[in-house]
C-alpha positions as MATLAB code, in Angstrom:
seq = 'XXXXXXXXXXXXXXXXXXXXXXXXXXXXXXXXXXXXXXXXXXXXXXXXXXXXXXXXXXXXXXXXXXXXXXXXXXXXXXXXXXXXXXXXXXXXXXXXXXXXXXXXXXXXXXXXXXXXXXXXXXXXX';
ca = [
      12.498    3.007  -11.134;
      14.612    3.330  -14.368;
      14.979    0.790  -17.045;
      18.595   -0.622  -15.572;
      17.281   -1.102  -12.589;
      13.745   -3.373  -13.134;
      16.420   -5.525  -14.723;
      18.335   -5.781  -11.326;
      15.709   -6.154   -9.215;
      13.745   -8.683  -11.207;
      17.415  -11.188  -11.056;
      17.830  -10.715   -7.306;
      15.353  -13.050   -5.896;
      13.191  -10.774   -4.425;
      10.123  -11.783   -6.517;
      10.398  -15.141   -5.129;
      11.512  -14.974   -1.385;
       8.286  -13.323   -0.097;
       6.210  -16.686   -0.845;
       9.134  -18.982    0.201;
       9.329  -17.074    3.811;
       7.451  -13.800    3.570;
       7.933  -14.047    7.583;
      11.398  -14.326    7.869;
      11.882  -11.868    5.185;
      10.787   -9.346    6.709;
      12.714   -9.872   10.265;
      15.502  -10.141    7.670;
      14.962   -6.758    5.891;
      14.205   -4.862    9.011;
      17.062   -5.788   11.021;
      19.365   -5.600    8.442;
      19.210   -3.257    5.281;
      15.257   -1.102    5.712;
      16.806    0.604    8.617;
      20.625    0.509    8.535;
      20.687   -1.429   11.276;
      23.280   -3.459    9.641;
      25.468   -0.755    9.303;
      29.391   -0.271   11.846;
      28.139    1.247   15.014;
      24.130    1.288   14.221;
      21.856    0.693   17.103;
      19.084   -1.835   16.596;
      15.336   -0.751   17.737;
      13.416   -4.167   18.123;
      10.477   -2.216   18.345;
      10.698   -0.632   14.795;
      11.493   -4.062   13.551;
       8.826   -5.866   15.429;
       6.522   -3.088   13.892;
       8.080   -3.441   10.178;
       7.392   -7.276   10.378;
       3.910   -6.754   12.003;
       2.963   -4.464    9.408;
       4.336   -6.185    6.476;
       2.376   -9.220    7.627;
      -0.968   -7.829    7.947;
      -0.133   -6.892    4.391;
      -0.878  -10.592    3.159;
       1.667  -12.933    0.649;
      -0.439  -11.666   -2.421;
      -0.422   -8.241   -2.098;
       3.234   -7.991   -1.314;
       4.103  -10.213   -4.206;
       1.939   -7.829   -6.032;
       3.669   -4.557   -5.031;
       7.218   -6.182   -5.448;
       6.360   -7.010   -8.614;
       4.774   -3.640   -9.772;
       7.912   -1.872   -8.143;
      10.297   -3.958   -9.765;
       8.385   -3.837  -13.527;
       7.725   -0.173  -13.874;
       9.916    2.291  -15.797;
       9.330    5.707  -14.962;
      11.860    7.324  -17.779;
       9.723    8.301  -19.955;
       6.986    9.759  -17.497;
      10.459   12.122  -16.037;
      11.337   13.319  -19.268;
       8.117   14.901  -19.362;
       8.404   16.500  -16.125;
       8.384   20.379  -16.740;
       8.040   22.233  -13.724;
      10.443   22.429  -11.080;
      10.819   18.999   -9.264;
      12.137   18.550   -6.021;
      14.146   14.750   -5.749;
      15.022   13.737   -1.894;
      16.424   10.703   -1.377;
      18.752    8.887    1.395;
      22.450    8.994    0.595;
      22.261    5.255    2.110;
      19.173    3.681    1.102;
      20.241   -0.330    0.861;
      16.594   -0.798   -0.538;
      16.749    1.442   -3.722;
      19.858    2.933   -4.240;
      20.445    6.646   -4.825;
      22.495    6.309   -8.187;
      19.702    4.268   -9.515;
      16.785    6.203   -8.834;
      17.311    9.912   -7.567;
      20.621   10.677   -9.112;
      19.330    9.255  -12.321;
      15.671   11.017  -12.141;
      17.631   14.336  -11.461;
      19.080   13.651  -15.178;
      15.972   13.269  -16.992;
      13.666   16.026  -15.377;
      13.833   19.740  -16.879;
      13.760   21.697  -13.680;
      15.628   19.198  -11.167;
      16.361   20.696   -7.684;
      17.999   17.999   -5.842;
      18.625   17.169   -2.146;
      20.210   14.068   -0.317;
      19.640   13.530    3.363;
      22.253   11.436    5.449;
      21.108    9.088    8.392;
      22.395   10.587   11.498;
      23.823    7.571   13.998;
      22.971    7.334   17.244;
      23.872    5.043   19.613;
];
């Protein structure tokens, strides 16, 4: 994650909403953004998010405050600029959870030898 965007994600309530309702949180994030289902004409697995929200669970309220927190604190500029072999970035072109500007468009700008592919999320339904 790049320096802009710790700032973003650390004013957007995410840090705090796990331990209020980790639970609902996670029904929330996998029917909506995680998968798209909250996208025009997206079809909505309830076994994927029955599965997200089981898994996420299991995780425990500590240890996903813990990686939320890591995520949304770490600045990886200065670790890209230093990348000097060729680099291949893939990234969704609609990822609601980290968006491409932000973090693979941006990394593509600060490594040497970027080669850089987007994939788009083909609707079915």
């Amino acid at each position: 994650m790049l320096a802009a965007e710790v700032s973003a994600w650390q004013g957007n309530g995410s840090r705090a909403r796990p331990i209020a309702n980790c639970s609902q949180l996670y029904k929330d994030i996998a029917s909506g953004p995680f998968f798209g289902f909250n996208r025009p004409g997206a079809k909505s697995s309830q076994g994927m998010i029955d599965s997200f929200w089981m898994q996420r669970m299991m995780g425990g309220h500590k240890n996903t405050y813990d990686c939320i927190k890591a995520f949304s604190e770490t600045d990886f500029t200065e670790d890209l600029k230093r990348f000097d072999i060729p680099t291949l970035i893939i990234h969704g072109e609609d990822d609601q959870i980290v968006p491409i500007d932000a973090s693979a468009r941006a990394s593509a700008k600060l490594v040497k030898a970027p080669s850089w592919s987007s994939m788009r999320r083909r609707r079915t339904g």
